[in-house]
N, C-alpha and C positions, 0 to 999 in steps of 0.2 A: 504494500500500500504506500503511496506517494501521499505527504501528508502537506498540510495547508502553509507551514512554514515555509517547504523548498519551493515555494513559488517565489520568495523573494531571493535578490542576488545578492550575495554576502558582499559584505562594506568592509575594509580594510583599510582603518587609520596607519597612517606611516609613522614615524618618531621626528620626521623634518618636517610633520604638519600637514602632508601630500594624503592623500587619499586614492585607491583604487577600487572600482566597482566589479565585482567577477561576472561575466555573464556566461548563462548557458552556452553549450560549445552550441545548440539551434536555436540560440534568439537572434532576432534580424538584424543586431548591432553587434554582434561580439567581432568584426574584422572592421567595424567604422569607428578608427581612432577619435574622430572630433566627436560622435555620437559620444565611445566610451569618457574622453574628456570632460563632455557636458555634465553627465550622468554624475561623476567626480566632483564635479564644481558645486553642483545642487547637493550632493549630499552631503559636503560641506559645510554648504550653509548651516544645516540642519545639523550636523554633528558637534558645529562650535555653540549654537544657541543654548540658552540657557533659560527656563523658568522663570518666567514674569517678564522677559525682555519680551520688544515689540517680535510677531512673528517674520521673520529674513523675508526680504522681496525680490523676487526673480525677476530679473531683465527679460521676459520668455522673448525667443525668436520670432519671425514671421514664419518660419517650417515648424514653430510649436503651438503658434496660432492657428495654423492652415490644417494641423490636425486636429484641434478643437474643435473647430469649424467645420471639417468634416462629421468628426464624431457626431457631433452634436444634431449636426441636419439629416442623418440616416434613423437617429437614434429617436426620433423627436416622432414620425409618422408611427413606430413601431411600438414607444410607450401609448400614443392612445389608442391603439388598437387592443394592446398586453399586457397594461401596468393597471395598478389596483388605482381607484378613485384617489384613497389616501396619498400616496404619491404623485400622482397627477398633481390634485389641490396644494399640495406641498411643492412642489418643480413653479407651478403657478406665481402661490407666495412670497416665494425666494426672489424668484424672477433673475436668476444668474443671466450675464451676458453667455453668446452662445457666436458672438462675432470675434470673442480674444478669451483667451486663457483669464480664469479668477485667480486672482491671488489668496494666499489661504487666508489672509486676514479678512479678506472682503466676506469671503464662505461664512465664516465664523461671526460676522457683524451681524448677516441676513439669518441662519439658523438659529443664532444666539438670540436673537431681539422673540422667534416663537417657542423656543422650548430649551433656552438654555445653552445646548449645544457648542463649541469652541472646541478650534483644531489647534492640534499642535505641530510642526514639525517633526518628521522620523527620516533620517537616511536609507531606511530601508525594512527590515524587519524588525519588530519590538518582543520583546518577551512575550509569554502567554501573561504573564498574572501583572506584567507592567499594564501591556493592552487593553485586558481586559478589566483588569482592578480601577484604570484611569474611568471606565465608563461611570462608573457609578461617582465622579464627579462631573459627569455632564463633557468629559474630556475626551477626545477619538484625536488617536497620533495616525496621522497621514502624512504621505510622502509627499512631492514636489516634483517629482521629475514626469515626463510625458513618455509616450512609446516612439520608436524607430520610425520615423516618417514614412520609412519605405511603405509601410502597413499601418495605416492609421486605423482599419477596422480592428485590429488583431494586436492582443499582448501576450507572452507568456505569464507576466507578472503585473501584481496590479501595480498602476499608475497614479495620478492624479484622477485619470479619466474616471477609474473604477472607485477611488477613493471620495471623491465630491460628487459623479452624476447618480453610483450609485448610493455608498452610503449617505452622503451629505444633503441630498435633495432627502433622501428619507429621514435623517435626523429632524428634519422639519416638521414633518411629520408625529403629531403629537402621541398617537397609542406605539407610533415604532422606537421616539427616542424612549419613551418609557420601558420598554423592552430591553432596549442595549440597556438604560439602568440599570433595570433589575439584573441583566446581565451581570455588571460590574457590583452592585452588592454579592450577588452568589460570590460569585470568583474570590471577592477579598475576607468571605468567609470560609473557603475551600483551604486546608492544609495537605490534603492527600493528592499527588499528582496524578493517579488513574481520575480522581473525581473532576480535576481540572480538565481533562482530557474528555472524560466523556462530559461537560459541561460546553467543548469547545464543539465538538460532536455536534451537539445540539443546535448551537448557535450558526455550525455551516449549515447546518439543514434548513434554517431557519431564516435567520436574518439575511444568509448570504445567498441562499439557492427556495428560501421558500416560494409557496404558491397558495392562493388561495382562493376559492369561489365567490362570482360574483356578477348579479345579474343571469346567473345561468351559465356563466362562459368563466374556465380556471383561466386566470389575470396571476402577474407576479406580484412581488411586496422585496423579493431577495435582493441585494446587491449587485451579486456574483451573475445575477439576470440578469436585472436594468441597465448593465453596464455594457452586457455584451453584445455585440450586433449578431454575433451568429449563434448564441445561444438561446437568446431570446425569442427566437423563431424557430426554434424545435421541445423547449420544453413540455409543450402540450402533447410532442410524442414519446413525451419519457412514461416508466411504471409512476405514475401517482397515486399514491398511497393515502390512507388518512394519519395524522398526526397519531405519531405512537414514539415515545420521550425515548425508549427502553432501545427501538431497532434505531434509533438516531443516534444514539446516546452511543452504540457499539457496534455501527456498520462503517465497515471500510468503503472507501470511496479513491478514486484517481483522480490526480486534479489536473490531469493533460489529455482530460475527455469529456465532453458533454456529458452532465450527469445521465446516468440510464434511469436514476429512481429520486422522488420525490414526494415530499408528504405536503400533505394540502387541509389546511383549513377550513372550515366551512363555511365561516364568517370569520370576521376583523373582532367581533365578540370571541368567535370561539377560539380564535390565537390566542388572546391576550390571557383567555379563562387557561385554556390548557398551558402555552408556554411560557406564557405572562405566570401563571401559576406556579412552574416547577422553578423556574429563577424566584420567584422570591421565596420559595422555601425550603430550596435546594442546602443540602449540607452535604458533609463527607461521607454520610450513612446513604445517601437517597439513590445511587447506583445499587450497591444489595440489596435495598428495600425493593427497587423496582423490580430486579430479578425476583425475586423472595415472591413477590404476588405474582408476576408470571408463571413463577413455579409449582404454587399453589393451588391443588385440583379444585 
């Protein structure tokens, strides 16, 4: 099983201050030195920053604009046909420019002013109990850097794109930031690393690849969805399942494949009741207990 971390490209502080970014031997930048350059420079930024200082401002390109740009005009027909109402109203709200690249501070002004919400800088990948413990302060660390122009539909790893279109317009979103919350309360009550794990489980099922019904027609609410141009248009041909805590909590999954299985909601009620429910009352015991009653004749 390929797990949610090695999506990101490990970051390598130098002792001269320099920075190198590793990329997959098949991401579409690993032989473009000024790509891997940029990649360096941005997570920089974000590696020297410091808590409480303003968030670092990216000079972005016109090649980092023109993939926003793109992103943004493919993605835009595709969420109102397949994004949940709540995300819609919330993309609305926000009202992010969709002609240049946001800077994270802007993100953070417009989700902050509905639900709290403020990003912070990450060079790359953050810890599990960093990431997720920051939720339950209203705190989500997102990166800064953009994908390889060559492919502006397509990332191996998430970007900006997948960090602001997808989770960021949904932090706006008021029943989903309350979610990531309850998220980050669980997590900073978790001491047992399998419960962290199957608590993250949950949370890809969920916040990052969920689904849920509505109007009659399964619509997204996940991240990992709203973000993707080519995944967003097959999920309705994945196994959708109904929400079950216990097969999320301890199914393997690939993350260099369109999900094949997905669990679905029935309502924006019934998420919040079912996983809205087991984050806030998740402890280190709550993975045996679930087994414990599935096992239970």
């Amino acid at each position: 099983m390929l797990e949610e971390g090695q999506l990101y490209s490990p970051v390598e502080e130098h002792d001269d201050g320099t920075v190198t970014v590793h990329l997959a031997p098949n991401h579409p930048g690993v032989a473009d030195a000024a790509y891997l350059a940029r990649r360096a420079q941005i997570a920089r930024l974000a590696l020297t920053w410091r808590p409480g200082e303003p968030v670092p401002v990216v000079d972005y390109t016109d090649a980092e604009h023109e993939v926003w740009r793109a992103v943004c005009r493919e993605l835009t027909a595709k969420h109102r046909r397949l994004a949940h109402s709540a995300y819609l109203e919330a993309w609305a709200a926000v009202d992010l420019p969709t002609d240049r690249v946001p800077q994270l501070a802007e993100v953070s002004e417009r989700v902050g002013a509905r639900t709290g919400f403020t990003f912070d800088p990450a060079p790359g990948l953050v810890p599990l109990r960093q990431f997720y413990g920051a939720l339950a302060d209203r705190t989500f660390h997102s990166t800064q850097y953009l994908r390889h122009p060559s492919q502006p539909l397509y990332t191996p790893e998430p970007d900006l794109v997948h960090e602001v279109i997808g989770h960021g317009v949904s932090l706006a979103a008021p029943p989903i930031a309350e979610l990531h919350r309850l998220t980050g309360e669980a997590a900073r009550r978790l001491h047992d690393e399998d419960a962290l794990r199957f608590l993250a489980k949950v949370f890809w099922f969920t916040c990052e690849f969920g689904v849920i019904a509505e109007g009659g027609e399964l619509r997204c609410y996940g991240a990992g969805l709203l973000s993707s141009y080519g995944e967003i248009e097959e999920f309705r041909r994945a196994d959708v399942r109904p929400l079950d805590l216990l097969e999320m909590g301890t199914a393997d999954y690939d993350i260099t494949h369109f999900q094949p299985v997905l669990y679905r909601a029935d309502s924006l009620a019934h998420l919040m009741d079912v996983v809205g429910g087991f984050f806030a009352t998740m402890d280190d015991e709550t993975p045996a207990r679930l087994r414990g009653a599935r096992a239970a004749p």
